[in-house]
C-alpha positions as CSV (number, residue, x, y, z in Angstrom):
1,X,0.0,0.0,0.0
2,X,1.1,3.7,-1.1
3,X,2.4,5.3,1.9
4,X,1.3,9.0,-0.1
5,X,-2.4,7.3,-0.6
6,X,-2.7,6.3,3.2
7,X,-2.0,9.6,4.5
8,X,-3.8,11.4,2.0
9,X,-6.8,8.8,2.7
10,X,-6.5,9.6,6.4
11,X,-6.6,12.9,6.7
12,X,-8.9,13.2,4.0
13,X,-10.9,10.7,6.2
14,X,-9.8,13.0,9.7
15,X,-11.9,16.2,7.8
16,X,-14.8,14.2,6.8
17,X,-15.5,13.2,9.9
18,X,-15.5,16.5,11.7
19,X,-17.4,18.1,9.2
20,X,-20.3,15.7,9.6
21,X,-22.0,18.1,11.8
22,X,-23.9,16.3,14.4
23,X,-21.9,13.4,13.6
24,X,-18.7,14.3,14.0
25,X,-16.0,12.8,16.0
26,X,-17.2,14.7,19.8
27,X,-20.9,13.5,19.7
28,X,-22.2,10.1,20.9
29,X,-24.6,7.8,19.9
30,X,-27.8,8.1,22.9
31,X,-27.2,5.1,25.2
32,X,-30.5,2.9,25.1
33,X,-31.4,0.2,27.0
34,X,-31.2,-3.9,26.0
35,X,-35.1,-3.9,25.7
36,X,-35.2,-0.9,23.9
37,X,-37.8,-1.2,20.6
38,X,-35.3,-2.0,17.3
39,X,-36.9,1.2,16.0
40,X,-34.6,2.9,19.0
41,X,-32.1,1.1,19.0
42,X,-31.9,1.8,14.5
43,X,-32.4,5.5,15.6
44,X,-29.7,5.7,18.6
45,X,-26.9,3.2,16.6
46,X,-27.7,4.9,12.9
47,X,-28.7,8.3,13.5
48,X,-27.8,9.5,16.9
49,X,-31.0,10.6,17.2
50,X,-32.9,9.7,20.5
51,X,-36.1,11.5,20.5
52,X,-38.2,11.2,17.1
53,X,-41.7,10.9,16.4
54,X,-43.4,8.8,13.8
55,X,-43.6,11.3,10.5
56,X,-39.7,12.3,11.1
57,X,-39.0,8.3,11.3
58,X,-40.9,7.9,8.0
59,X,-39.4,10.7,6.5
60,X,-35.9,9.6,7.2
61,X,-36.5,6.5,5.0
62,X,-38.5,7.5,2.4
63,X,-35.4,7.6,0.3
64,X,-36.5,8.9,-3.2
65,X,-38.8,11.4,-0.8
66,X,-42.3,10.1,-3.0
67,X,-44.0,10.1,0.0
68,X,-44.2,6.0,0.0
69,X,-42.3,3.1,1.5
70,X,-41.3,0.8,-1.5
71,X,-40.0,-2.9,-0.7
72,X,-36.8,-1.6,-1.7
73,X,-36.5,1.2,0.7
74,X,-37.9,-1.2,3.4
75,X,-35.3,-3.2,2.7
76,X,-32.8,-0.4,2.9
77,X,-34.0,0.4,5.9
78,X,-33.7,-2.6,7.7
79,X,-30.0,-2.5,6.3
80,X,-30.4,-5.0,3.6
81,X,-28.6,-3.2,1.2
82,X,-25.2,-3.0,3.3
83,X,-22.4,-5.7,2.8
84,X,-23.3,-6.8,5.9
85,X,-26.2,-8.7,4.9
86,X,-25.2,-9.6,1.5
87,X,-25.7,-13.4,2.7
88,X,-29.1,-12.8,3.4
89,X,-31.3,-15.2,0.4
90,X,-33.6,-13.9,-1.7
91,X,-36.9,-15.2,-0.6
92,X,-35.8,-14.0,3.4
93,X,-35.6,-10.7,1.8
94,X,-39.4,-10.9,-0.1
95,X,-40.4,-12.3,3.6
96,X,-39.4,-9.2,5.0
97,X,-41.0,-6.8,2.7
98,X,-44.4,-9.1,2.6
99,X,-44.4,-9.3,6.4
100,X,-43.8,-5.4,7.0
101,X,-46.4,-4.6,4.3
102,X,-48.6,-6.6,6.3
103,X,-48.3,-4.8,9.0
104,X,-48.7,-1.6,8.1
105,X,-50.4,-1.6,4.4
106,X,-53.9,-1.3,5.3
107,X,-55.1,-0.6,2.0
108,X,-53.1,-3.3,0.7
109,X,-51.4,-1.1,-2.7
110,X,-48.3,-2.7,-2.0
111,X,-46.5,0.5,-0.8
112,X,-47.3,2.2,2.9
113,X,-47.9,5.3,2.9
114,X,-46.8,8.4,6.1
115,X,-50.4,8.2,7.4
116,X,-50.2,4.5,7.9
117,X,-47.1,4.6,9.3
118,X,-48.2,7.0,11.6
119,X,-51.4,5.2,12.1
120,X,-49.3,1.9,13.4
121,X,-47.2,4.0,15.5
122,X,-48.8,6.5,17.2
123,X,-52.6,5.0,16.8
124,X,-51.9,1.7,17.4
125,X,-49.2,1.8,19.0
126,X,-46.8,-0.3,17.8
127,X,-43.1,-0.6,16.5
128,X,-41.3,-1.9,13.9
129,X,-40.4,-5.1,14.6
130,X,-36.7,-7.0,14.5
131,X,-36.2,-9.0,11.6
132,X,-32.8,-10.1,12.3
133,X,-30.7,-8.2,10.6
134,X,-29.1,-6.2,12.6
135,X,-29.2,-2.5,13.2
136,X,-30.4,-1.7,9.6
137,X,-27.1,-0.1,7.8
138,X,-27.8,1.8,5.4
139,X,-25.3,4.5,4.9
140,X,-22.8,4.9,2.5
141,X,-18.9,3.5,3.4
142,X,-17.6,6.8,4.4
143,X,-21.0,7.3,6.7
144,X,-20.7,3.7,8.6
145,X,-17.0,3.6,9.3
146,X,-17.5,7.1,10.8
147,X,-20.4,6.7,13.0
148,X,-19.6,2.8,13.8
149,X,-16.4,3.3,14.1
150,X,-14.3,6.2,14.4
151,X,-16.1,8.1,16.5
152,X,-15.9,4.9,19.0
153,X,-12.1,4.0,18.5
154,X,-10.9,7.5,17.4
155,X,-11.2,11.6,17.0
156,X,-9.8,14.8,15.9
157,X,-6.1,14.2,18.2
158,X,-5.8,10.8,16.4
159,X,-2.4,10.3,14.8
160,X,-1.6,8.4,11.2
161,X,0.2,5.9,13.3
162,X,-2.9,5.1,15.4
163,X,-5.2,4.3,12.6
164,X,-3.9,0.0,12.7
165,X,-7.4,-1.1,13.4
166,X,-8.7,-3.9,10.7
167,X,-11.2,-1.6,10.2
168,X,-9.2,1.4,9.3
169,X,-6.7,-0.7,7.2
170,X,-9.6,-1.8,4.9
171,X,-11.2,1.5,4.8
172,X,-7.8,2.9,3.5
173,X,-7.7,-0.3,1.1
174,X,-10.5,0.6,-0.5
175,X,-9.5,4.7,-0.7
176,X,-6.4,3.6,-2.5
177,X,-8.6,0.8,-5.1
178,X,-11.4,4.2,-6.1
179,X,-7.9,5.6,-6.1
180,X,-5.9,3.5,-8.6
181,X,-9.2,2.9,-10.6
182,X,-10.0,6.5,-11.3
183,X,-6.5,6.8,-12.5
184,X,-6.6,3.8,-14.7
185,X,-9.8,5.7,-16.5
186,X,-8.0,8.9,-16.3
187,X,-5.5,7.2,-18.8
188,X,-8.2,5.8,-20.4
189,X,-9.4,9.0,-21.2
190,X,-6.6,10.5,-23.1
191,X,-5.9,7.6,-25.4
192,X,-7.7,8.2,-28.5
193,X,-7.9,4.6,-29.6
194,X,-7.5,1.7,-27.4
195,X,-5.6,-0.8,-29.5
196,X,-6.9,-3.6,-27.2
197,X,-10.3,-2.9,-27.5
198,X,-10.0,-3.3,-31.7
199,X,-11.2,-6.3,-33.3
200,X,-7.2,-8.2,-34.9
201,X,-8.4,-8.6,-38.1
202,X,-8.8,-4.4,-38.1
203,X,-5.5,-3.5,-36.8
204,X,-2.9,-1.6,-38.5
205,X,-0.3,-4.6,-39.5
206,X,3.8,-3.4,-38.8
């Protein structure tokens, strides 16, 4: 590995991370109980956020902001979009998404909409239940290795030396792979004609 791409990489990573606002390296994630409700335990571990009410939970995952809950953003939101759950089969996943829609679809259109979430919250009073898979990531890499860990392991006094954890080494591994990949295309880019990429039988001969 580069030693010019790892310390690029981390204190490239070092600014990101204080400039996160609320989740930069001197905030905590709320401390909830064991028998907290996975909805507060996603909130607390994901967002940092400890008081929320129904609509802003909604809100917060209705990723393309259409004002519905698809099966794909349910599945984001349970973190089944994140590496960590890449084992997870195919039918577990269509499980998940029939079982949530049919908990909170009353009108059965296959999407749920911000009243009927806040009709199973707040009316009803119930929670989102725990499917078993985990927290629910469902940040991008630069977002998860912050919040999950190097605001636990790490902050703005950290030196390049300290940053040995696994963690850190295969964050930086993958800095320095976008790295050497957007310099391959760069290359790319000013070569008029790939030679490679020309059928034999049309090449000049000689």
């Amino acid at each position: 590995m580069r030693s010019s791409t790892i310390i690029l990489a981390a204190f490239g990573l070092a600014g990101s991370a204080l400039a996160h606002g609320d989740h930069g390296s001197g905030s905590q994630k709320p401390i909830v109980g064991e028998n907290a409700s996975w909805m507060v335990k996603h909130m607390a571990e994901e967002h940092h956020v400890e008081n929320f009410d129904a609509a802003s939970f909604f809100a917060l995952h209705d990723f393309d902001a259409d004002g519905t809950w698809e099966g794909l953003e349910i599945l984001r939101t349970y973190g089944l979009m994140d590496d960590s759950n890449k084992g997870v089969s195919q039918p577990r996943r269509d499980e998940i998404v029939r079982d949530i829609l049919g908990l909170i679809d009353y009108d059965r259109n296959g999407v749920v909409t911000k009243d009927e979430f806040v009709r199973f919250i707040e009316v009803e009073g119930k929670t989102l239940p725990d499917m078993g898979t985990g927290p629910g990531h469902h940040g991008d890499a630069e977002y998860e290795y912050e919040i999950h860990h190097w605001e636990k392991y790490h902050d703005d006094n950290t030196k390049l030396e300290d940053l040995t954890h696994p963690e850190d080494i295969e964050h930086f591994k993958k800095h320095e792979e976008m790295e050497l990949e957007e310099e391959r295309l760069a290359q790319m880019d000013k070569i008029a004609i790939i030679e490679e990429n020309i059928p034999a039988k049309f090449r000049r001969s000689g």
